[in-house]
C-alpha positions in Angstrom: 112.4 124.4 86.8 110.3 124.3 90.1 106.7 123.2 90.0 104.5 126.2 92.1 101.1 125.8 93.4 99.0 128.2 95.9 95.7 126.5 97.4 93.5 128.3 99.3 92.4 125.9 102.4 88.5 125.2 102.3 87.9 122.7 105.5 89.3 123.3 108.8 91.5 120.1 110.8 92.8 118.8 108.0 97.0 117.6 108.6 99.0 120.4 106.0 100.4 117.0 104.8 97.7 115.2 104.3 95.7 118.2 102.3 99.1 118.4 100.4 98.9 114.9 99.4 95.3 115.0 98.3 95.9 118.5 96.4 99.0 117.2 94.4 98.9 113.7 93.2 102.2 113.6 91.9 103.3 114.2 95.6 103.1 111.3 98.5 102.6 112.3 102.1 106.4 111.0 102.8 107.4 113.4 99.5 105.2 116.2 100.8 106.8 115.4 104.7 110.2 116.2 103.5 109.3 119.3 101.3 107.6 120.6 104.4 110.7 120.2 106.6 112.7 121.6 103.8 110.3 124.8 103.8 109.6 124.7 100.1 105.2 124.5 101.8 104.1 127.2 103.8 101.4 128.3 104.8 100.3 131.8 105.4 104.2 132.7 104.3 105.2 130.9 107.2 107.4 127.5 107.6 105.2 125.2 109.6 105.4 121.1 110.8 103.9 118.6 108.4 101.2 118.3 111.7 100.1 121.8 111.2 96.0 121.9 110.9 94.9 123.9 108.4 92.1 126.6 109.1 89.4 127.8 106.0 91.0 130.7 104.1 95.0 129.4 105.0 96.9 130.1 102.1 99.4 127.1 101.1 101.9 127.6 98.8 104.0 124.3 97.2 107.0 124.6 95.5 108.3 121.1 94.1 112.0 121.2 92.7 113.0 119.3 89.8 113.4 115.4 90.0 116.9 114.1 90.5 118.3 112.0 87.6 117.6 108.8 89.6 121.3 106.8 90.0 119.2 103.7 89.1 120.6 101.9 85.4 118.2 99.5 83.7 119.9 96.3 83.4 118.4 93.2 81.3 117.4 90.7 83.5 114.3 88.9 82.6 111.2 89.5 84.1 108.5 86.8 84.3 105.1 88.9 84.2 102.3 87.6 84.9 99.8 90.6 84.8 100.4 94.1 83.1 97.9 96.8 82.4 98.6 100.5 82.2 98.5 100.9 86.2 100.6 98.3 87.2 102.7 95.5 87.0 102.5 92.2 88.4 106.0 90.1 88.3 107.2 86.4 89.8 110.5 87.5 91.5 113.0 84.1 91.5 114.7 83.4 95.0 118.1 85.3 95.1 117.2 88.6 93.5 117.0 91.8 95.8 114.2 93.9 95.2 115.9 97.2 95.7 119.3 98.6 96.0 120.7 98.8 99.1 124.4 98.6 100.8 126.0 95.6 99.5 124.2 95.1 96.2 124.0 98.5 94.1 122.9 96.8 91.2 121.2 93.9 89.5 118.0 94.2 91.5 114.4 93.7 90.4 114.4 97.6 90.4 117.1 97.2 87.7 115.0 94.6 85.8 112.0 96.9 85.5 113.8 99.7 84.6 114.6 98.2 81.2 111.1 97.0 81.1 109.4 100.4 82.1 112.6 103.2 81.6 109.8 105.8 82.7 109.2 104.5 85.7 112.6 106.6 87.1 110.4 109.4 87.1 108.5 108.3 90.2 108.6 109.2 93.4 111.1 107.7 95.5 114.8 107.7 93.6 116.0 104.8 94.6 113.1 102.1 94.5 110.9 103.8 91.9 106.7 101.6 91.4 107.3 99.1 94.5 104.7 99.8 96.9 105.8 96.4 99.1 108.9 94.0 98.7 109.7 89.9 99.3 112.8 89.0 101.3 115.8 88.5 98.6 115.9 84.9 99.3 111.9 84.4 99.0 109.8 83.8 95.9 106.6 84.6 94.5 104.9 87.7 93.7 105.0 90.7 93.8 103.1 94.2 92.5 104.7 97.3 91.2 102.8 100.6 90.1 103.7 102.4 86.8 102.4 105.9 88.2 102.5 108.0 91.0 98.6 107.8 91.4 99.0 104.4 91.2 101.3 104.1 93.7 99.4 106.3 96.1 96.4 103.9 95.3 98.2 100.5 96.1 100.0 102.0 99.5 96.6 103.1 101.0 95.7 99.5 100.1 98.7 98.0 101.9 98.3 100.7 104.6 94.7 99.6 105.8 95.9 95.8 105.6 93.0 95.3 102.6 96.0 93.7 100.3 95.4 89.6 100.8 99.1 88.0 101.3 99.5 84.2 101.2 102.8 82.1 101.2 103.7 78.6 101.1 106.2 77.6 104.4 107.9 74.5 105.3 108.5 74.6 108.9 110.8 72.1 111.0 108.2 69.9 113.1 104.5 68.8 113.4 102.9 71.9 114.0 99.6 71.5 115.8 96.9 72.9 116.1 96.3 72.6 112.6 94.5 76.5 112.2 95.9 79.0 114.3 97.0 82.5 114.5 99.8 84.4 116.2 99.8 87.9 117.8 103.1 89.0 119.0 105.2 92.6 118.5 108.2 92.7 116.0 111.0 94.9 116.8 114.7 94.9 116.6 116.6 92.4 118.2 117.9 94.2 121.0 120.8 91.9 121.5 121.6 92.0 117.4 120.2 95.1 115.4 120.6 93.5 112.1 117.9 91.3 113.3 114.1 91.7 114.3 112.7 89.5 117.3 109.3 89.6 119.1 109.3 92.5 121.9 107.0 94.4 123.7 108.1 97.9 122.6 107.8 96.5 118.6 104.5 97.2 116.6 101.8 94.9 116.7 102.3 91.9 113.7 99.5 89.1 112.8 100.0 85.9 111.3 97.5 83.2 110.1 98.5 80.2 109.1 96.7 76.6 108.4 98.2 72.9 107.8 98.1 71.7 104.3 100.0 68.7 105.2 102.5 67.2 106.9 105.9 65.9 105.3 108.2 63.5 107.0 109.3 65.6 110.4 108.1 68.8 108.9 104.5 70.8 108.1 104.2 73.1 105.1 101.7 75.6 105.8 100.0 78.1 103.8 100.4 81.3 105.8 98.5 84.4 105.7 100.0 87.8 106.5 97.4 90.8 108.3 100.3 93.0 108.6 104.1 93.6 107.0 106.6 93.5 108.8 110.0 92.6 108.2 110.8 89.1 108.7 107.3 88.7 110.2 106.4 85.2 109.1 109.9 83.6 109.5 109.9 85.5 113.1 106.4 84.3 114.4 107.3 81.2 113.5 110.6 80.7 115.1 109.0 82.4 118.0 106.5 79.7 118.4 108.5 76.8 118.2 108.2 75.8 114.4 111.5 77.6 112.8 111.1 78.0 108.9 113.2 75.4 107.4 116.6 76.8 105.3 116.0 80.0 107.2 119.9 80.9 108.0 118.7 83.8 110.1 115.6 82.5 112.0 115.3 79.1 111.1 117.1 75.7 110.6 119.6 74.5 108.2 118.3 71.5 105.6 120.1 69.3 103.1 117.6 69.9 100.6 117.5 74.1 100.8 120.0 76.6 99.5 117.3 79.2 101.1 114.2 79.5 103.0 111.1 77.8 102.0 109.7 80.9 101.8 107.1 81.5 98.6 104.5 84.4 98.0 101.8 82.2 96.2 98.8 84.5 95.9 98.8 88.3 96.5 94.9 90.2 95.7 94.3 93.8 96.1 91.8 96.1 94.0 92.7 97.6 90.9 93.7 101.1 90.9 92.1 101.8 87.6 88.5 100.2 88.5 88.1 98.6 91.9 88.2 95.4 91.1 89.4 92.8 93.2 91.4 90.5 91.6 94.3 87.3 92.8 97.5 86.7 91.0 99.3 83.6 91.8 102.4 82.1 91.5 103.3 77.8 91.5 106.1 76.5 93.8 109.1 77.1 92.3 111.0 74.0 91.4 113.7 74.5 94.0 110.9 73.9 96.5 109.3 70.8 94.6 112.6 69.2 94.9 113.2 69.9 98.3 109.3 68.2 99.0 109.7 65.5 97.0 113.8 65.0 98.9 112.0 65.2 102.5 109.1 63.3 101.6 
């Protein structure tokens, strides 16, 4: 059965969206988007763009349909948890597991694995990759945060929205990168020359990188990186852009001996807790893959 609500606007400006989103927590703007454009939010009676601004004394009228069975199965693959309160979930994802279906792998995902941890968590939002609010590369480790409700979730994206959420990773690059501190400020887009790609281009959105030497090993520097922004590809891409190509990188980087993947692990993720406020860090050690692959260069 469809969920109805009628509001009667009390400020004047405000995006019919965005009031939507504040008014009904179990929506997000994106969810509240796409029942605009589907008309099932007026206001005044009348179909209207998710841009609209609303005027004091608008009547807007919600109708939310029924959740689709989400096509997701739980599937029993262990989870190592680190951190786990009613809010969220806080997980170390191994190399080699996807975080979300997609073409190519329907199933055993880290969505999957959760599932059977958290069945409930179906019910949220987004169908298909229900609690994750940001995701690692398939063939990079580390961790990685998941909400267990829809306020929650809203909670954590504003975080990662307004770039608040602290992102470190451990990187073993090919070559002796100097200067030893350093950032990098260049635009990711698509490769224009191979879609399935990204590349640094004017027209792409503006990416930051931070990264400082922790030391160097044999021809190589690993590097503990800090990401200001997310997105995709963005450390492996900067780097390859400046001259210091992630090493076991297939896509961006160089080929090793020692690597089956990228050296490529999410160490230490802090953000604020949606329940309190509280800033807190979660880390995760080098996987032993990585330790090997150290010990083999160096």
């Amino acid at each position: 059965m469809d969920k109805v609500y009628s509001f009667i606007a009390d400020e004047s400006g405000v995006r019919l969206d965005k009031y939507v989103g504040e008014r009904c927590p179990e929506l997000s703007r994106t969810h509240a988007q796409r029942l605009i454009t589907d008309g099932r939010i007026t206001v005044n009676d009348h179909a209207v763009k998710a841009s609209f601004k609303l005027s004091i004394g608008d009547r807007v009228n919600v109708v939310i349909p029924p959740t689709a069975p989400s096509p997701l199965s739980a599937e029993a693959i262990p989870l190592n948890i680190i951190y786990e309160d009613d809010d969220i979930l806080v997980v170390d994802k191994p190399a080699g597991l996807a975080v979300h279906p997609a073409p190519g792998h329907p199933g055993h995902t880290l969505v999957n694995a959760i599932l059977s941890h958290l069945p409930g968590l179906a019910e949220i939002s987004d169908s298909l990759r229900p609690g994750i609010v940001h995701r690692l590369d398939k063939d990079t480790s580390g961790v990685m945060l998941v909400a267990k409700n829809e306020p929650a979730r809203l909670n954590l994206m504003q975080q990662f929205e307004v770039h608040s959420v602290v992102k470190t990773y451990q990187v073993l690059v090919k070559g002796h990168l100097t200067p030893e501190e350093g950032i990098i400020e260049a635009s990711i887009g698509r490769d224009p020359r191979n879609r399935k790609r990204m590349a640094v281009v004017n027209e792409g959105r503006e990416a930051r990188t931070r990264y400082s030497v922790v030391r160097y090993i044999g021809g190589c520097t690993l590097l503990e990186v800090r990401t200001e922004t997310g997105r995709t590809h963005q450390i492996r891409v900067h780097l390859s852009a400046i001259g210091y190509p992630v090493l076991g990188d297939a896509t961006y980087g160089v080929k090793s001996d020692h690597l089956s993947r990228q050296f490529l692990h999410a160490c230490r993720l802090g953000f604020k807790l949606p329940s309190s406020g509280e800033y807190v860090e979660f880390a995760s050690e080098l996987p032993p893959d990585l330790v090997q692959a150290l010990k083999a260069i160096g």
